[in-house]
N, C-alpha and C positions, 0 to 999 in steps of 0.2 A: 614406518620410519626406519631408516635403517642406523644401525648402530655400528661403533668401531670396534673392530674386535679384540682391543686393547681395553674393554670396559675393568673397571675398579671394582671391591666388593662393593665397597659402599655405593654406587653408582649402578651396581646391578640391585642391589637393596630398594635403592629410588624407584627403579623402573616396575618392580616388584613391586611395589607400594603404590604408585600412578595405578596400575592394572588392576590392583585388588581395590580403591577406589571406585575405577571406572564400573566393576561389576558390582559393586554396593549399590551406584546408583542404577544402573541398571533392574538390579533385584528390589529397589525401591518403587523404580516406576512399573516394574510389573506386577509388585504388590496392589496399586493403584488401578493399577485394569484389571487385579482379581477383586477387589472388592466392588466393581461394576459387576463383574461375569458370576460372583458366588450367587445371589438372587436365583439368577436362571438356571443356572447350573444346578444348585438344592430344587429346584421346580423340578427339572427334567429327571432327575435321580430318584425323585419321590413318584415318578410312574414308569418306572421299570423294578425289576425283583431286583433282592427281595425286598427292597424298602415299600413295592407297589401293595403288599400284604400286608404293613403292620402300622400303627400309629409311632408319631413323630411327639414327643412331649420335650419342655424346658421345665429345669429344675430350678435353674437361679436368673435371673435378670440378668446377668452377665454372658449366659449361654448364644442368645443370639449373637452378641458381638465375635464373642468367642469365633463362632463357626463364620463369620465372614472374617475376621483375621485367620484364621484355618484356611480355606478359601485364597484366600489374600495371599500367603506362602507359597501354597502350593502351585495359583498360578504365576507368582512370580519365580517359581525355582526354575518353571516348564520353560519360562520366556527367556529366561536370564543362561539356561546350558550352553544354546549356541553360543551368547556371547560369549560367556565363560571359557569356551573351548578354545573359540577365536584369541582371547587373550591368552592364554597359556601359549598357544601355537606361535603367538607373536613374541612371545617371552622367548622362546625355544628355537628360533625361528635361525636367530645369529649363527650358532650353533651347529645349522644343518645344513647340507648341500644343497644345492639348489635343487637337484631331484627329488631330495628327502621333502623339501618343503613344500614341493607342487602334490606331492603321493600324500602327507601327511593333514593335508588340507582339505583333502577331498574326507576325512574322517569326519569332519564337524557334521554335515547332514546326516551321515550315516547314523552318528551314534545319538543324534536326535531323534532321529524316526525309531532308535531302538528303545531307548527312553520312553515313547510314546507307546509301544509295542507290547515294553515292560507293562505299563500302568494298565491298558488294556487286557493285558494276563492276568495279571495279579484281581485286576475286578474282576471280570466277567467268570474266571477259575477259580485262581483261589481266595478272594474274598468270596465269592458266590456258597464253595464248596465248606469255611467256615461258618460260614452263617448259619448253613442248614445243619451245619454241624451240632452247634450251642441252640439252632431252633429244636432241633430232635429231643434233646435232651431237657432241654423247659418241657417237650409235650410229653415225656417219661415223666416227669415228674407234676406232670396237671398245672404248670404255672403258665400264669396268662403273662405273654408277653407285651412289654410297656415299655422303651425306650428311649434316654434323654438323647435329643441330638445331638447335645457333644460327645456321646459315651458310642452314639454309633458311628461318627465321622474319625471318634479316635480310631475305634477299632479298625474303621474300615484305613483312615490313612496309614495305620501300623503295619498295614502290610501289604499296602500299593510301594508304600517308597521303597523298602527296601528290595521288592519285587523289578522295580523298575529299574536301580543300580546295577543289579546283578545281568539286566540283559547289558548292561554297558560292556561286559566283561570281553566279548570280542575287539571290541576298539579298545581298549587297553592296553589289550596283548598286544595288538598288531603297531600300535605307537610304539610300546617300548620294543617289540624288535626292530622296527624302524629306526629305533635310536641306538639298537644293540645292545640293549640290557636285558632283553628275554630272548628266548631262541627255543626250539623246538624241545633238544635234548634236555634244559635244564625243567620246560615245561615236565617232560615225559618223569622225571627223575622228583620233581614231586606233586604228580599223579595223585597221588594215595593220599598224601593232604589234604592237598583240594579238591576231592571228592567228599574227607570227612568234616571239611566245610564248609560247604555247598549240603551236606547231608545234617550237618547242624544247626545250619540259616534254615531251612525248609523245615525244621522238625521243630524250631521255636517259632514262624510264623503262621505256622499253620492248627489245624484242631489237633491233640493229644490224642493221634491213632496214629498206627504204622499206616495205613494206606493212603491218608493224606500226605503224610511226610514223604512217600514215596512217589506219586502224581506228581508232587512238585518238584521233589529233588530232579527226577528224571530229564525235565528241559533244561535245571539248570545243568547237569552233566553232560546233556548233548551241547550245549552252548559253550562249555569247556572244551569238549575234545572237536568243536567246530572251530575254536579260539587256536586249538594249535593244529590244526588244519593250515588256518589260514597263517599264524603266524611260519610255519614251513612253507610257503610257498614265498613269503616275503624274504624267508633265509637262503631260501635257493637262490633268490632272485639276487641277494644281496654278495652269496659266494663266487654266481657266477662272475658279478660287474666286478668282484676283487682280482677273479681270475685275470680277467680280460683287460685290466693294468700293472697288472704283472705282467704280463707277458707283452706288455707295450713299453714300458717301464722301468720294468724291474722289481723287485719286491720292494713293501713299502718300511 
């Protein structure tokens, strides 16, 4: 729906408020298809590694429900991004030129498949590579390992999600230099930051050794310096079309 570009605070507040609605119920119904999909999905997880090695126990009566609300979150977050995205884009949407809006739209699949991308890293690597981490060290120590199911889904969720955000991190950049609020130079200028956190997300979800913290730092700082990769090619792109109305124009 298109809006006038005379909108009020409090009218932009509403529309605000309509949108974050719409993705409540959204993240409600996808809750509702994740407590169908957590069954199968705990099935399928319990015959691949490393869950295919070890027993599954419940400590309290509450634990199953538990993991199918777990379950339940997580596939309604997976379901609910795109739209989430799409709302924001429509929020943002007045805002932008109509080129920014046709370029910035194509970002919603992308940064869903990256999402999916993430979660598939973070299992199959680094939750894989924790596991054996804390298994190593039960088998130093002769303890036989026994597991409650919510104690392995936390762990394991604790460091899918935040694994799976961090690939967001390209489509971020490349939205906000879209909108002009990042741009290459200020990316380059704090570098050193965002390295030392990117090196400090990876060194709290991961096992207590440098070499893990480093495995995983490492794709998130190539996914950074791919982030201003690409956000420079959107800058150039952005310099040139200023160019080329100035000099149609006039300066603006």
């Amino acid at each position: 729906m298109e809006k006038d570009e005379g909108m009020s605070l409090v009218e932009h507040l509403g529309e605000l408020r309509k949108r974050i609605i719409w993705v409540l119920v959204v993240l409600i119904i996808g809750m509702v298809i994740g407590v169908f999909v957590a069954q199968p999905a705990i099935a399928y997880l319990k015959t691949i590694p490393p869950a295919n090695n070890i027993g599954w126990y419940t400590f309290s009566p509450w634990e199953p429900l538990r993991m199918y609300m777990s379950f339940a979150l997580v596939v309604g977050l997976i379901v609910t991004l795109p739209f989430s995205l799409y709302q924001l884009w429509a929020f943002l949407k007045p805002g932008l030129r109509v080129e920014e809006q046709k370029a910035s739209l194509i970002f919603i699949p992308f940064a869903f498949l990256l999402f999916l991308l993430g979660l598939a890293f973070g299992y199959f690597v680094v939750f894989q590579m924790a596991f054996l981490f804390t298994s190593g060290i039960a088998g130093k120590l002769e303890l036989k390992e026994t597991y409650g199911i919510a104690q392995y889904f936390s762990f394991m969720f604790n460091i899918l999600i935040p694994i799976a955000l961090v690939f967001e991190l390209p489509i971020v950049v490349m939205f906000l230099t879209k909108l002009r609020i990042l741009n290459p130079k200020r990316l380059h200028k704090i570098r050193r930051y965002a390295y030392m956190i990117l090196v400090i997300v990876a060194a709290v979800i991961t096992p207590p050794d440098a070499i893990s913290a480093i495995i995983v730092a490492i794709p998130m700082i190539i996914l950074y310096e791919f982030s201003v990769m690409l956000s420079g090619v959107i800058y150039r792109k952005q310099l040139l079309k200023d160019q080329a109305w100035e000099e149609e124009f006039g300066p603006k």
